[in-house]
Each structure stands twice: as structure tokens, then as C-alpha cells.
C-alpha positions as CSV (number, residue, x, y, z in Angstrom):
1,X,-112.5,109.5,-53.0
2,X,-108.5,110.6,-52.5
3,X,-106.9,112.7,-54.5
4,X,-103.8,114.3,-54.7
5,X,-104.8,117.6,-52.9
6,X,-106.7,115.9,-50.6
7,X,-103.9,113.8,-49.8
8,X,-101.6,116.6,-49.1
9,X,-104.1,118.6,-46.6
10,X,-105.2,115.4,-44.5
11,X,-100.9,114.7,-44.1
12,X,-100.6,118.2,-43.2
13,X,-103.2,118.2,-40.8
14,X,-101.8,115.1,-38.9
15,X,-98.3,116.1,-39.1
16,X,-99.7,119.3,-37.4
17,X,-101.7,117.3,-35.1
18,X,-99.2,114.8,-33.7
19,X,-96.1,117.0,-33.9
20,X,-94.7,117.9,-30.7
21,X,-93.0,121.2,-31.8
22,X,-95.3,124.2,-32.5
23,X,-95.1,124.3,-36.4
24,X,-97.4,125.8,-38.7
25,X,-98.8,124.2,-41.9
26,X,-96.5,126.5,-44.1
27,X,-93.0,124.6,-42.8
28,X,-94.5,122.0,-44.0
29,X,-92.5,121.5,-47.6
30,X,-91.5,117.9,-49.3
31,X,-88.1,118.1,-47.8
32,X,-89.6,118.6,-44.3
33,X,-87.7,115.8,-42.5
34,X,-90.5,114.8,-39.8
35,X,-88.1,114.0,-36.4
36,X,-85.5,117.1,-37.2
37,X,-87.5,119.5,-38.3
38,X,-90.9,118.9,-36.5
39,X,-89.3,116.4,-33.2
40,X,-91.1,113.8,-33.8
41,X,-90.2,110.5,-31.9
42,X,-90.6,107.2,-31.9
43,X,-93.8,107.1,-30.2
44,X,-95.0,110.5,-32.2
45,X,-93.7,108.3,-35.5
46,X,-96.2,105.6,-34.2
47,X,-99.1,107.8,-33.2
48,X,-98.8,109.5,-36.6
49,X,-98.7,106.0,-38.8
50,X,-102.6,105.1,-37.0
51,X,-103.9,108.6,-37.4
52,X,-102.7,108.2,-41.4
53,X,-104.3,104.4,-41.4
54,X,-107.3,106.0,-40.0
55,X,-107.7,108.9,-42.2
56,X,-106.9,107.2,-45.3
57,X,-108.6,103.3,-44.7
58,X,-104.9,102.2,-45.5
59,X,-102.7,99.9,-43.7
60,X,-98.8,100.8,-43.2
61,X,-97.2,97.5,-44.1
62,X,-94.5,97.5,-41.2
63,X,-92.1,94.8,-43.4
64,X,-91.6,97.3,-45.4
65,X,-91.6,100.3,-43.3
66,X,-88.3,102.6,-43.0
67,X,-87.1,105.1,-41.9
68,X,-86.6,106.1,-45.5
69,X,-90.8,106.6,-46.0
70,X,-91.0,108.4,-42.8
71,X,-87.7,110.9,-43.8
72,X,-89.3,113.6,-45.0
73,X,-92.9,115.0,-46.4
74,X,-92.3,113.9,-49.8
75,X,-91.7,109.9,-48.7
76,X,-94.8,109.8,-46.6
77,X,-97.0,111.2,-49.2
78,X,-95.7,108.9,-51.8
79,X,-96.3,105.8,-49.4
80,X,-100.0,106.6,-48.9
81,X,-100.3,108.0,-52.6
82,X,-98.7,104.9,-53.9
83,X,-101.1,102.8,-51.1
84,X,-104.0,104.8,-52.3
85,X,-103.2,103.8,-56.2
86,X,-103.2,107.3,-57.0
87,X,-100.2,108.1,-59.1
């Protein structure tokens, strides 16, 4: 079962994983805005929603999907805690 911790190292390990700057797991901070601090793109963006579905059994539901969930650490972690039901 997810919990918050957990949630936080999986997301760092993908954003690590499917970024294509070299960052380490330390820049990594809520306000860590995902395509100007770590370059991601729109395919990077892509390749990172499937790892997350895959890690966490979740789907992304793309209606709803902005750029506003994918802005920074913070946004993303709330999606799949909130996803998850774990407040």
C-alpha cells in the first residue's frame, strides 16, 4: 500500500529516470517546475505520465490534465496522492 513517503521516492525516481538533464534527487523540491528546471518535453511529459500509471496502478485522466498538475513537484504529487485517496 501507498503512502506518502512512498509516494514521494517512486515520483523522484521517475522524474530522475525520464529527465533529460542530469539532475540529482536533491533538486528535486515542491517548486521544482519539471520542463524548466529538469527539460522535460512534451514527449518526456508523456513518457513520465505511463511510467507514474505504471508505478502507482493509476490512470492520468487526460480531460482533466494541465499543465497546471504537471508545473511543478508539488502538483504531480498531489494528482497521484489525491488519485491514490491518500490525503
Amino acid at each position: 500500500m501507498a503512502n506518502k513517503t512512498n509516494i514521494d521516492i517512486e515520483l523522484r525516481k521517475l522524474i530522475l529516470k525520464n529527465s533529460r538533464l542530469k539532475i540529482s534527487e536533491s533538486n528535486i523540491v515542491d517548486k521544482s517546475d519539471l520542463i524548466n528546471d529538469f527539460g522535460y518535453d512534451s514527449v518526456s511529459l508523456i513518457e513520465l505520465i505511463v511510467n507514474i500509471e505504471k508505478a502507482f496502478g493509476i490512470e492520468f485522466n487526460y480531460d482533466m490534465l494541465s499543465v497546471d498538475i504537471l508545473a511543478n513537484f508539488k502538483s504531480l504529487r498531489d494528482y497521484v496522492k489525491t488519485a491514490l485517496k491518500i490525503l
